[in-house]
ChimeraX commands (.cxc) that place a marker at each C-alpha (Angstrom):
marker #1 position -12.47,-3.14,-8.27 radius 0.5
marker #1 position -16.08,-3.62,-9.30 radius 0.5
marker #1 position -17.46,-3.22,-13.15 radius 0.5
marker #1 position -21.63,-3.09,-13.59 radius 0.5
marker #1 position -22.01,-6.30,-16.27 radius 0.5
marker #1 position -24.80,-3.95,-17.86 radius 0.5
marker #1 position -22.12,-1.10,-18.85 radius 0.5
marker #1 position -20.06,-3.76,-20.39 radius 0.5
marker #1 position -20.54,-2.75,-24.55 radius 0.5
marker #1 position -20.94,-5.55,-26.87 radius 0.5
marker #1 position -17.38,-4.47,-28.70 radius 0.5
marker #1 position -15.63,-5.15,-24.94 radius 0.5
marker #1 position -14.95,-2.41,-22.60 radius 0.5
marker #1 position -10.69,-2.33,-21.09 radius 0.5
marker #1 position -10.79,-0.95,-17.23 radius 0.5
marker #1 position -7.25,0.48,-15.92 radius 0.5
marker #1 position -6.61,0.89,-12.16 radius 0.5
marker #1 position -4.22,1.08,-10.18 radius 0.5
marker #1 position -4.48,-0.45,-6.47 radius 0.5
marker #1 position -2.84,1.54,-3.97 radius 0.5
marker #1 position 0.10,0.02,-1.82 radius 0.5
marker #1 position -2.29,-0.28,0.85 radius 0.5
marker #1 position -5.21,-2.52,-0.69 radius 0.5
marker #1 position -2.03,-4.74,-1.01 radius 0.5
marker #1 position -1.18,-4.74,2.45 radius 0.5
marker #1 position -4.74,-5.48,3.45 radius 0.5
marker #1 position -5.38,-8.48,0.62 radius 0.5
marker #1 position -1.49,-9.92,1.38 radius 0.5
marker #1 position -1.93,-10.32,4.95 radius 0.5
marker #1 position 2.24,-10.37,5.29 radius 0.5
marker #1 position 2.90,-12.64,2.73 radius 0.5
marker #1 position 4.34,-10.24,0.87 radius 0.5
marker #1 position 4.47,-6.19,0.26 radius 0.5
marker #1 position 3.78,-4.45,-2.82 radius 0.5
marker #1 position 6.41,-1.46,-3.21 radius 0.5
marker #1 position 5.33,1.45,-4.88 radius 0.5
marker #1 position 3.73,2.53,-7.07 radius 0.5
marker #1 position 1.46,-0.08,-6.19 radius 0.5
marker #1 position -0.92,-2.53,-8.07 radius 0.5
marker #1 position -1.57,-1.59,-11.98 radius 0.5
marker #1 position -4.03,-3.68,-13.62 radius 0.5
marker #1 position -5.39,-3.64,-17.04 radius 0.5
marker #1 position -8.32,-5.98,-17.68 radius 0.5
marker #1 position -10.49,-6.33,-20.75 radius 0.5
marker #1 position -13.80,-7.55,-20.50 radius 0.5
marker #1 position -15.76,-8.73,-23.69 radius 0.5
marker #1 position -18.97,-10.58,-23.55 radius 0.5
marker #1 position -19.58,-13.81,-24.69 radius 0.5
marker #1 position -22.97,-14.99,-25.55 radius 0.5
marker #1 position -24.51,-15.27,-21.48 radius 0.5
marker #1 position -20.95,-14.91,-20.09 radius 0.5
marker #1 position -18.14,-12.55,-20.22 radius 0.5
marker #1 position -14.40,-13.23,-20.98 radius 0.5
marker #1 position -11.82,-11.82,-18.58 radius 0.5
marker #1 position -8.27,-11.10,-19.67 radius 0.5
marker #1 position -5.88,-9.13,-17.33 radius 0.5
marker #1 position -2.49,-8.18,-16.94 radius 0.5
marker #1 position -1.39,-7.24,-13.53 radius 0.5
marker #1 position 2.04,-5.39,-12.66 radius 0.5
marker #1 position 3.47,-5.21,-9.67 radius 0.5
marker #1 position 6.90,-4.92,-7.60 radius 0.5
marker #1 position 6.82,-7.34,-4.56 radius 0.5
marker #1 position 9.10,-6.95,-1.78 radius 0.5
marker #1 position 9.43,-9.77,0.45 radius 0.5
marker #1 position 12.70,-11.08,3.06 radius 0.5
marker #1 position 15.14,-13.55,2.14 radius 0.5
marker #1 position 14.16,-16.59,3.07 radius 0.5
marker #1 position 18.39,-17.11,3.72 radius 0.5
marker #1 position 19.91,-13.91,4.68 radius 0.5
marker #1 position 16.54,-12.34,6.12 radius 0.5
marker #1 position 17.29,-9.05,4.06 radius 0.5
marker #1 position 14.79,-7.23,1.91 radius 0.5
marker #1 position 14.14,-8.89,-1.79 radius 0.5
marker #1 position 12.22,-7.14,-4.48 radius 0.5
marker #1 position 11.02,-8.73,-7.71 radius 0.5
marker #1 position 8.57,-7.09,-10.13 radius 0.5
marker #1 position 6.14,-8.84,-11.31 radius 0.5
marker #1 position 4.10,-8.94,-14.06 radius 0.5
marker #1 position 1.32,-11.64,-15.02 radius 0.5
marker #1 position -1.46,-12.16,-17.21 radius 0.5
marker #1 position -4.72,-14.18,-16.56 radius 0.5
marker #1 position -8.08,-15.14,-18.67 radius 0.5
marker #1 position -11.04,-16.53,-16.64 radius 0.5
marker #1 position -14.48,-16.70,-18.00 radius 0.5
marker #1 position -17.13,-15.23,-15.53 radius 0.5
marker #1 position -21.08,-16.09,-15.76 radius 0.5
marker #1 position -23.87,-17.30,-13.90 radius 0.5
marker #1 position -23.25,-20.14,-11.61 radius 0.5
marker #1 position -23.44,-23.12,-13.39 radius 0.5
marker #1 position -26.30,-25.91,-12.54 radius 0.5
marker #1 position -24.14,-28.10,-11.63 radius 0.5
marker #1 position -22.54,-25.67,-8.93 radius 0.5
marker #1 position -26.27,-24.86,-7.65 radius 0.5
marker #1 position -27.18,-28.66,-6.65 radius 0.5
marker #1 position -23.82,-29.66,-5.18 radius 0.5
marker #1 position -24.16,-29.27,-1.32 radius 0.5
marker #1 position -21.15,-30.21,0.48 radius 0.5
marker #1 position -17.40,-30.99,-0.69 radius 0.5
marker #1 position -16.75,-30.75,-4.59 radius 0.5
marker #1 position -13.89,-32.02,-6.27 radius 0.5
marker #1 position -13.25,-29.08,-9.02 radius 0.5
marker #1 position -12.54,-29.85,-12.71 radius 0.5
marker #1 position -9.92,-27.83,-14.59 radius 0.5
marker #1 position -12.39,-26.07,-15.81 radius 0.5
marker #1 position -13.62,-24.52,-12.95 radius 0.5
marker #1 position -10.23,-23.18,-11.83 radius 0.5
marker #1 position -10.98,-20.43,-15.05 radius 0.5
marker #1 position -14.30,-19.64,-14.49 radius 0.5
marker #1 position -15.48,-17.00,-12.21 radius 0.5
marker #1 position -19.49,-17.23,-11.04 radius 0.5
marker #1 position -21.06,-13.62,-11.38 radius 0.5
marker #1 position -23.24,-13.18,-8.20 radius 0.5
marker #1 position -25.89,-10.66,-9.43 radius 0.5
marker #1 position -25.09,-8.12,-12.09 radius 0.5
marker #1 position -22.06,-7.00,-10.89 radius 0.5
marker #1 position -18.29,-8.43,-11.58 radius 0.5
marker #1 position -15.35,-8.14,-8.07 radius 0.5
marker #1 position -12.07,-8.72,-9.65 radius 0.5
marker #1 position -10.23,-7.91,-6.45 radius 0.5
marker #1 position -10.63,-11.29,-5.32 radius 0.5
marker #1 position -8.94,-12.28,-8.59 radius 0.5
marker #1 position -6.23,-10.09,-8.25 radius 0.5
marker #1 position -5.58,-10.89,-4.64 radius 0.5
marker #1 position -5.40,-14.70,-6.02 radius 0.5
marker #1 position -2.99,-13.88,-9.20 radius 0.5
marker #1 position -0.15,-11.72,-7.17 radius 0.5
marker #1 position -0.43,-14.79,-4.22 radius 0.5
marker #1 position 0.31,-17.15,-6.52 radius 0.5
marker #1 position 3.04,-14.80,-7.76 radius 0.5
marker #1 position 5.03,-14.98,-4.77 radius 0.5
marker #1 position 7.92,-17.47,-4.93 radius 0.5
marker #1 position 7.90,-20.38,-2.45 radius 0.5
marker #1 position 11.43,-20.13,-2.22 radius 0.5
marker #1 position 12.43,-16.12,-1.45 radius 0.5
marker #1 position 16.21,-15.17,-2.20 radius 0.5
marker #1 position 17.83,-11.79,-2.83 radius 0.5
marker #1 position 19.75,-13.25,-5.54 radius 0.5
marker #1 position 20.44,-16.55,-6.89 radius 0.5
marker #1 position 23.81,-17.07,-5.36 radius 0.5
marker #1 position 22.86,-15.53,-1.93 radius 0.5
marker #1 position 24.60,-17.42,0.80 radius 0.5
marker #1 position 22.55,-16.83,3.79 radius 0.5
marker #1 position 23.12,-16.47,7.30 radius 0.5
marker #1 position 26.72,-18.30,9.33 radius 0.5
marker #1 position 25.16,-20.85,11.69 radius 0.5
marker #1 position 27.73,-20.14,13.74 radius 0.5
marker #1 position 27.34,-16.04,14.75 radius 0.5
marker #1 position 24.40,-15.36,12.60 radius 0.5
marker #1 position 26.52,-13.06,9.88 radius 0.5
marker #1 position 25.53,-12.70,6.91 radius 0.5
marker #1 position 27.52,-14.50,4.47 radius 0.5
marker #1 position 26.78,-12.43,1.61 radius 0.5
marker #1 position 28.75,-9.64,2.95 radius 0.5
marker #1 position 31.76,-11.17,3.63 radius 0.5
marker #1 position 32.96,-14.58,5.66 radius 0.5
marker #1 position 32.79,-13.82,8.97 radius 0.5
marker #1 position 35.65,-15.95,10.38 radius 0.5
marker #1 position 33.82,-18.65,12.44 radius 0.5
marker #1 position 35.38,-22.15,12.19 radius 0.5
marker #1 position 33.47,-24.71,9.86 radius 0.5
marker #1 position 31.54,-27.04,12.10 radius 0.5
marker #1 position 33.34,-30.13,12.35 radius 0.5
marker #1 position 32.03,-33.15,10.61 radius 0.5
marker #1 position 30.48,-35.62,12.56 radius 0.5
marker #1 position 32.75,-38.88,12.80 radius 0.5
marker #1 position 29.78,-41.42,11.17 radius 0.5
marker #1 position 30.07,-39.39,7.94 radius 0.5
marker #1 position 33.59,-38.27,7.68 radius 0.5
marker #1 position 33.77,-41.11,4.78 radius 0.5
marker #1 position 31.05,-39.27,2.92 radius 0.5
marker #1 position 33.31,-36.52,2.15 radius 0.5
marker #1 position 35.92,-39.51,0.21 radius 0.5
marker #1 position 33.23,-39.55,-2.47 radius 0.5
marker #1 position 34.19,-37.69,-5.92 radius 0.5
marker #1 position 31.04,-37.01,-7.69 radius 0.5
marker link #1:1,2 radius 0.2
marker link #1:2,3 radius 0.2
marker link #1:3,4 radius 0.2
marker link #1:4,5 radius 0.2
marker link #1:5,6 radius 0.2
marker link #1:6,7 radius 0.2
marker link #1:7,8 radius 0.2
marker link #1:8,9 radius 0.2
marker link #1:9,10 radius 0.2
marker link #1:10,11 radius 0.2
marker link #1:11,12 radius 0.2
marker link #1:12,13 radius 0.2
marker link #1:13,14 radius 0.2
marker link #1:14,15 radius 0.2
marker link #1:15,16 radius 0.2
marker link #1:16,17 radius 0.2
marker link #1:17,18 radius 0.2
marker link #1:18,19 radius 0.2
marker link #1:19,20 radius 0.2
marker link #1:20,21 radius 0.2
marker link #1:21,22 radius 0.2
marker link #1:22,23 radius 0.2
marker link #1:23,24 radius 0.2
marker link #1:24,25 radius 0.2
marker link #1:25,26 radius 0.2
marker link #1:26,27 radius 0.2
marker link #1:27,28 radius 0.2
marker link #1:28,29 radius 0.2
marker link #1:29,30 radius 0.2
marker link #1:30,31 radius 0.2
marker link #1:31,32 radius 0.2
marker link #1:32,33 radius 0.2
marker link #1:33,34 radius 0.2
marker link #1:34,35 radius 0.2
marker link #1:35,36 radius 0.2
marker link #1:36,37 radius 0.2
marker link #1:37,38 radius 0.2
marker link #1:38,39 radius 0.2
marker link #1:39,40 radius 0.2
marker link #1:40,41 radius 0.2
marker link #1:41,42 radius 0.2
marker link #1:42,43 radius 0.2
marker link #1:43,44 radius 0.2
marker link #1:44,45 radius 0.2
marker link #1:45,46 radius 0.2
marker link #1:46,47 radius 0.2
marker link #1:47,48 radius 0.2
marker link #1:48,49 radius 0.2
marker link #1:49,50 radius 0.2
marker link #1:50,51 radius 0.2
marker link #1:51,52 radius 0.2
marker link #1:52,53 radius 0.2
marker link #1:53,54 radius 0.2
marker link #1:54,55 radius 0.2
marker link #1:55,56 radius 0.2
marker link #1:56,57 radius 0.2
marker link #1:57,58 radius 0.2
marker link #1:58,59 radius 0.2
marker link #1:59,60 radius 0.2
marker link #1:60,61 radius 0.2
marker link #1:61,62 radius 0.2
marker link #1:62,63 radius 0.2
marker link #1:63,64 radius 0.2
marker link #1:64,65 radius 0.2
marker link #1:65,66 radius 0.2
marker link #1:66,67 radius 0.2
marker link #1:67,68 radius 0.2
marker link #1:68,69 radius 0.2
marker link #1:69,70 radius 0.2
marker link #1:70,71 radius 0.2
marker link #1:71,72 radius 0.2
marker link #1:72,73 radius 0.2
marker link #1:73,74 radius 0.2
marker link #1:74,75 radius 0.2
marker link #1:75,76 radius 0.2
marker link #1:76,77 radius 0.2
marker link #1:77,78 radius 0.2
marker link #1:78,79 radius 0.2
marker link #1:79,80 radius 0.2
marker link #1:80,81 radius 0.2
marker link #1:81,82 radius 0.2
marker link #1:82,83 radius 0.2
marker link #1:83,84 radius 0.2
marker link #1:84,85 radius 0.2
marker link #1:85,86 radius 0.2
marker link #1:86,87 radius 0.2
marker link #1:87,88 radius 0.2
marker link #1:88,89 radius 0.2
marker link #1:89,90 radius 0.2
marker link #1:90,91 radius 0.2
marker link #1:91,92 radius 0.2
marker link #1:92,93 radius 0.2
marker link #1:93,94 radius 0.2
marker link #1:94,95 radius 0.2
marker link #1:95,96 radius 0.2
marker link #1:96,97 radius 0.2
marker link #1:97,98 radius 0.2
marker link #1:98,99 radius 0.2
marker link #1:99,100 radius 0.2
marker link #1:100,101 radius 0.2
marker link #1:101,102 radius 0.2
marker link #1:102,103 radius 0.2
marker link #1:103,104 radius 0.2
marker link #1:104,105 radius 0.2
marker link #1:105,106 radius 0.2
marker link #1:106,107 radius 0.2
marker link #1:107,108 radius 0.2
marker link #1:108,109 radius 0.2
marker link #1:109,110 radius 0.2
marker link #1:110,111 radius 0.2
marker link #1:111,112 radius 0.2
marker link #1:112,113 radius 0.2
marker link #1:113,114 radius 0.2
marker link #1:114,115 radius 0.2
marker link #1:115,116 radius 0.2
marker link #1:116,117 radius 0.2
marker link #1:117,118 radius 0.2
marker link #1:118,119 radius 0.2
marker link #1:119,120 radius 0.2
marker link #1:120,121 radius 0.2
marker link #1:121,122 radius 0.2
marker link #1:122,123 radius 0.2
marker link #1:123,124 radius 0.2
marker link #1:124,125 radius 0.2
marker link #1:125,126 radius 0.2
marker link #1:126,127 radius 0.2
marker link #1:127,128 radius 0.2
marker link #1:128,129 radius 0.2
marker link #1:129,130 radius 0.2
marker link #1:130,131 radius 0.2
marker link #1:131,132 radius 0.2
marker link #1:132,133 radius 0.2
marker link #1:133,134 radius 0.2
marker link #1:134,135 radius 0.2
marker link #1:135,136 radius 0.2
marker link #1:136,137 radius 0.2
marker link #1:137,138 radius 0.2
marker link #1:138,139 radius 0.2
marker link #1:139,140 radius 0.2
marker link #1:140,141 radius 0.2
marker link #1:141,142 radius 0.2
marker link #1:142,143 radius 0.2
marker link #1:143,144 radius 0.2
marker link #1:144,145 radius 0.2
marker link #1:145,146 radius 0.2
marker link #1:146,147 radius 0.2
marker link #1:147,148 radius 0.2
marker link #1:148,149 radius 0.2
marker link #1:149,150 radius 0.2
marker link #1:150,151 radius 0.2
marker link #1:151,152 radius 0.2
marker link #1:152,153 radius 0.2
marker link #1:153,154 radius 0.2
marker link #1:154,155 radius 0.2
marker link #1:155,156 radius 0.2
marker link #1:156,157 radius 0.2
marker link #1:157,158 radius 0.2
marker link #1:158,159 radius 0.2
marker link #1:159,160 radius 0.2
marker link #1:160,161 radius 0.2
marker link #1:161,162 radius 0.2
marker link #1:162,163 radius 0.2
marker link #1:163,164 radius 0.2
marker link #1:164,165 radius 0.2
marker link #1:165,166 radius 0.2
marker link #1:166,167 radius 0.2
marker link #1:167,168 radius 0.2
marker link #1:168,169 radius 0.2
marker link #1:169,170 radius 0.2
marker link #1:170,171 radius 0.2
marker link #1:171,172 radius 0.2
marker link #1:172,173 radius 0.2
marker link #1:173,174 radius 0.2
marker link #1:174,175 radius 0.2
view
């Protein structure tokens, strides 16, 4: 998803795409998959002064496994994000080595020549999207560690594990 910064109007210029199930699959690398339709982004570009503001929404539905019962979770998805994009600052263009980024540098996107990728920036916005914690459902009980059934359809009938003797008192405690 690349925009010329010369065909960018001086009133703003909004770009709609949408990113096919497979440019998911390629960016995600497994973390997750996009269902379909796919990717729909809407971004509006405006310049301002030497730079150019960039605010996006992105929708998405994002299918992933349990991280408990191993079986397919979806969750759509929608997020917004506003970065500023613009030659690389001085700053950026003596620093060799390891830089320790300020907060505003985590919003600000450096244009390399006269044209602005935003796939990078939509990769970035539906990774950090992803849940660390996957679940089907809030209440999902996950697999028996018993027979490996899972729990959410049903008990399966293995015995609870017994309690180890050193913290059979533990279970005394009313909280």
């Amino acid at each position: 998803m690349r925009v010329q910064v010369q065909q960018i109007p001086p009133e703003g210029l909004v770009h709609d795409e949408l990113l096919s199930v497979e440019w998911a699959a390629a960016e995600l690398e497994g973390d997750a998959v996009v269902l379909p339709p796919g990717v729909e982004v809407q971004v509006r570009l405006q310049p301002v002064g030497a730079e150019i503001l960039v605010e996006g929404r992105v929708r998405a539905r994002l299918g992933f496994p349990c991280d408990a019962c191993l079986e397919q979770a979806e969750q759509p998805t929608e997020l917004t994000f506003t970065l500023l994009a613009g030659s690389p600052r001085p700053q950026d263009l003596l620093e060799e080595g390891e830089v320790e980024l300020e907060d505003e540098d985590l919003d600000y996107l450096p244009l390399d020549g006269q044209e602005l990728e935003l796939a990078p920036v939509i990769r970035e916005q539906l990774l950090l999207a992803i849940p660390m914690v996957r679940r089907c459902r809030e209440d999902c009980r996950g697999l028996c560690p018993m027979c490996g059934a899972n729990l959410n359809q049903g008990d399966c009938g293995c015995p609870s594990a017994p309690v180890d003797p050193r913290w059979e008192k533990l279970q005394q405690i009313k909280l």
